[in-house]
C-alpha positions in Angstrom: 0.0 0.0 0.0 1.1 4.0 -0.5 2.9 4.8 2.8 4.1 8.4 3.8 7.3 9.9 5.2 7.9 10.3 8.6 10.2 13.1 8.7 7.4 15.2 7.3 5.7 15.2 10.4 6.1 18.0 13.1 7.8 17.0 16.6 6.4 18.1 20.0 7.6 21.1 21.8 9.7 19.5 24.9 9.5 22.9 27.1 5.9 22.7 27.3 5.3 20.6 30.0 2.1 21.7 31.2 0.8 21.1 27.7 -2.2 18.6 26.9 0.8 16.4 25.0 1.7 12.6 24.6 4.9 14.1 26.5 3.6 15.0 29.8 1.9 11.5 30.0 3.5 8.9 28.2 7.2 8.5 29.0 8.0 7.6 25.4 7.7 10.4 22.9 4.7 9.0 20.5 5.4 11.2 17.3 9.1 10.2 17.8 7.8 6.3 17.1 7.1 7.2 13.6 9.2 4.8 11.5 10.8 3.2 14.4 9.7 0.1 13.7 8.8 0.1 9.9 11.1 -0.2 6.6 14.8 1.0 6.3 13.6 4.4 4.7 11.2 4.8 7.7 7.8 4.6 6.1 4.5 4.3 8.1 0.7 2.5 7.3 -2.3 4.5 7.1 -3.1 2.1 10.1 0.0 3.0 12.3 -0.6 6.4 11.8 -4.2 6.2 12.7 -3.3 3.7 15.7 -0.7 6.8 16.9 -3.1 9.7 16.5 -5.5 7.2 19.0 -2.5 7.1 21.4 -2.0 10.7 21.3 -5.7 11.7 21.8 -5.8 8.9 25.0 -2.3 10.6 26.4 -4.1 14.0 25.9 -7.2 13.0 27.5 -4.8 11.2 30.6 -3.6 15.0 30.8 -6.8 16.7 31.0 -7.8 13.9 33.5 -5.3 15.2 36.1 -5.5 19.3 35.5 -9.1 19.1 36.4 -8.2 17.2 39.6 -5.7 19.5 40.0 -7.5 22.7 40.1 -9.5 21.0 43.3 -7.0 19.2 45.2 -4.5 22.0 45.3 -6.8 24.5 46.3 -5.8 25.5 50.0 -9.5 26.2 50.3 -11.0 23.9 53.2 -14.6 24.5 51.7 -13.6 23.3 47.9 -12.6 20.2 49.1 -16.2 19.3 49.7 -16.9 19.9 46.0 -13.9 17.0 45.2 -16.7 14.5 45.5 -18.9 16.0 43.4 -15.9 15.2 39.9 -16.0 12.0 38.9 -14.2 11.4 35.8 -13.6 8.4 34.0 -12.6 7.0 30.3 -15.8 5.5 29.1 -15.7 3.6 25.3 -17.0 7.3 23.8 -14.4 9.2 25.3 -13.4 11.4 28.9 -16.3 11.2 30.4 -16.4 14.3 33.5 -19.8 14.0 35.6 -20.7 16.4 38.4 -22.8 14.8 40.8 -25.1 15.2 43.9 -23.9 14.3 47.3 -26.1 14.2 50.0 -25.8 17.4 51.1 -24.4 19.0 48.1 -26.6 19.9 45.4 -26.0 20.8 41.3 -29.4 22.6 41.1 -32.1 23.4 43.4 -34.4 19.9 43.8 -37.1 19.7 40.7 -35.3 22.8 38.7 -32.9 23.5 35.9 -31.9 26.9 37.5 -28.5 26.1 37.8 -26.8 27.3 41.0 -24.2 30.1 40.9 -21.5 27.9 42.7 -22.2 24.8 39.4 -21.3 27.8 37.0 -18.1 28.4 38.6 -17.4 25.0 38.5 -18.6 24.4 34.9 -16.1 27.3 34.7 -13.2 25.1 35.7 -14.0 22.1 33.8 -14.5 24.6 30.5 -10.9 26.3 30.7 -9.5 22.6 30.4 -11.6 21.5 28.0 -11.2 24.3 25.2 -7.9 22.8 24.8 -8.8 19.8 23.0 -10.4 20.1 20.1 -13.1 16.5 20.6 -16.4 17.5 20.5 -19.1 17.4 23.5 -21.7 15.2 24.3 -24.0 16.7 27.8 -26.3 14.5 28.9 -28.6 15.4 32.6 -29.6 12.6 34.6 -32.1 12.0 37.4 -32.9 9.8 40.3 -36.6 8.3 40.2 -38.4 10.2 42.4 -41.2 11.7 40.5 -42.7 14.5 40.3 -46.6 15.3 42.0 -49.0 13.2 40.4 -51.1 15.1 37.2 -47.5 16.9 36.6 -47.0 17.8 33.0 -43.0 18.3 33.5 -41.5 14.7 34.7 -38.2 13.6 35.1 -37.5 13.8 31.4 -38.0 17.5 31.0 -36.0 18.1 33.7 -33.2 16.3 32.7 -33.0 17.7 29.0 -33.1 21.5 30.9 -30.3 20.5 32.9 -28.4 19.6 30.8 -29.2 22.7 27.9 -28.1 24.7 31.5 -24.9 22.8 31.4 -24.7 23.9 27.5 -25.4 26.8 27.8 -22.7 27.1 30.9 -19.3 25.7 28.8 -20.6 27.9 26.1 -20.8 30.7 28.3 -17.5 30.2 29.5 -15.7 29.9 25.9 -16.5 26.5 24.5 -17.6 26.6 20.9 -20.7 26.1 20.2 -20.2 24.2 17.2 -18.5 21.5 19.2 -21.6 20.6 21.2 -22.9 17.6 19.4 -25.4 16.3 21.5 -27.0 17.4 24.3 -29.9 14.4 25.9 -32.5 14.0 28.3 -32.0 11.0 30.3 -34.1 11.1 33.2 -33.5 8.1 35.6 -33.0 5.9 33.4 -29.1 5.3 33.2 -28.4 5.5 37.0 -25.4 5.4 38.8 -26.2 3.6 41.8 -29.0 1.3 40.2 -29.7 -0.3 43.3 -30.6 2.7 45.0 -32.7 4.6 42.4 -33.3 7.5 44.8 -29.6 8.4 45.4 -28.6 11.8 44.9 -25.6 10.3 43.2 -27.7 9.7 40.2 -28.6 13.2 39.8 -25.9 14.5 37.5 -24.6 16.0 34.4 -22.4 13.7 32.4 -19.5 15.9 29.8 -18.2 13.5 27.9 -14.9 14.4 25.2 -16.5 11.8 22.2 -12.9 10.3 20.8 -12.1 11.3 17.3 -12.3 8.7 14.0 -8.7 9.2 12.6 -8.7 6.1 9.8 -10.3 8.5 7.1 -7.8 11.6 7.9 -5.0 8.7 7.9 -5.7 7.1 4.8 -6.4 10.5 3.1 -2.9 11.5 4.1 -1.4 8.8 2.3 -3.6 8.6 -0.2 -2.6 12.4 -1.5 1.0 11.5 -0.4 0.6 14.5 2.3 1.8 14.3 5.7 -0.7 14.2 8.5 0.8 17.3 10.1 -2.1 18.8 12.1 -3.6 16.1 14.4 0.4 15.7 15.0 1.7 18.9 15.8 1.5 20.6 18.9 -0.4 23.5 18.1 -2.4 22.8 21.9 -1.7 25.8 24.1 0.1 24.9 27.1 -2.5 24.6 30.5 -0.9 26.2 33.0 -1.7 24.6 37.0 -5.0 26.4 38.6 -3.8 29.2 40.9 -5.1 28.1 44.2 -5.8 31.2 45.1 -8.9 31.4 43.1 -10.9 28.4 44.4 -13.6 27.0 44.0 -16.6 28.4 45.9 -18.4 25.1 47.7 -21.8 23.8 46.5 -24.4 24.5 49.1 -27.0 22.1 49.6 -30.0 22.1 47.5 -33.8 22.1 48.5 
């Protein structure tokens, strides 16, 4: 098959090391692999340069991972940490997946409402200037527990959870995300819960962020298809993200109604 030239592609900036870069996470350089182990005049695949720009995406996401745990746990403010259990993020088969949830006595909006509270914003805030780094787009999706609402109610669970999460839109938007990279924004009520054998936990009230992984096989065989190098999903054109000042904390999540 075609193959392309590896010295075409750009190498990673080594000072930035703050940067949301294979370098800050993997200990081997991953753009530095091209060719490594191919033919003598260090040719690549279309499939080992897609399978590299996957490895690159996943270090990336490993970086925002631990910037947004960052900008809690070095807060010196006694009240943030209370908000620490309201992050969970994992790496679900879509992508980063960053949920804010209830606690018991730590609420994301007011019980039975989509008014978001101020304190949410300010944490949307956080999770949006890490975010705009990476260029994946955004799937928001509000969730419920299964408590319903008063019987003869026209607005269930359902509504509620689709306004919660157009809040949440309209909260990273707000706070510089793009609006072209929202891709989907869903309703799911209490149907998707987190503690499934306790359908009333406040747990299961939440917003769910997730960074949806990119498809690089049709950019990868494109580039060697036209003989061009891959350059831009390579390079390092990602600003570098520097650590939360821990002055400017977090304001805690009161309790909701």
């Amino acid at each position: 098959p075609p193959m392309i030239s590896t010295p075409q592609v750009a190498r990673p900036q080594a000072e930035n090391t703050e940067s949301l870069d294979a370098d800050s996470d993997d200990p081997e350089n991953i753009e530095s692999r091209l060719g490594s182990d191919d033919d003598a005049e260090g040719l690549i695949s279309a499939e080992k340069l897609e399978k590299l720009l996957e490895e690159r995406e996943a270090a990336q996401f490993a970086s925002a991972e631990k910037m947004l745990r960052k900008a809690i746990e070095d807060s010196n403010d006694p009240e943030l940490k209370e908000v620490a259990d309201s992050l969970q993020i994992d790496h679900a088969p879509e992508g980063l997946r960053i949920q804010l949830l209830d606690q018991e006595k730590v609420a994301l909006f007011p019980l039975g409402s989509a008014d978001m509270l101020e304190q949410t914003r300010k944490l949307l805030a956080k999770v949006s200037e890490i975010i705009s780094k990476l260029p994946n787009k955004i799937k928001i999706s509000g969730h419920t527990d299964s408590r319903p609402f008063p019987e003869g109610a026209t607005y269930t669970n359902w509504e509620l959870s689709a306004d919660r999460a157009l809040s949440s839109r309209r909260a990273l938007i707000a706070n510089g995300i793009p609006g072209g990279r929202v891709a989907q924004v869903v309703g799911m009520a209490d149907t998707d819960p987190i503690e499934p054998n306790d359908p009333t936990s406040p747990s299961n009230r939440r917003i769910s962020i997730v960074l949806l992984k990119q498809d690089f096989s049709d950019q990868a065989a494109d580039a060697v298809a036209s003989g061009e190098p891959a350059v831009q999903p390579l390079e390092t054109t990602l600003p570098p993200i520097v650590a939360p000042d821990t002055g400017s904390a977090l304001p805690p999540i009161r309790s909701g109604g």
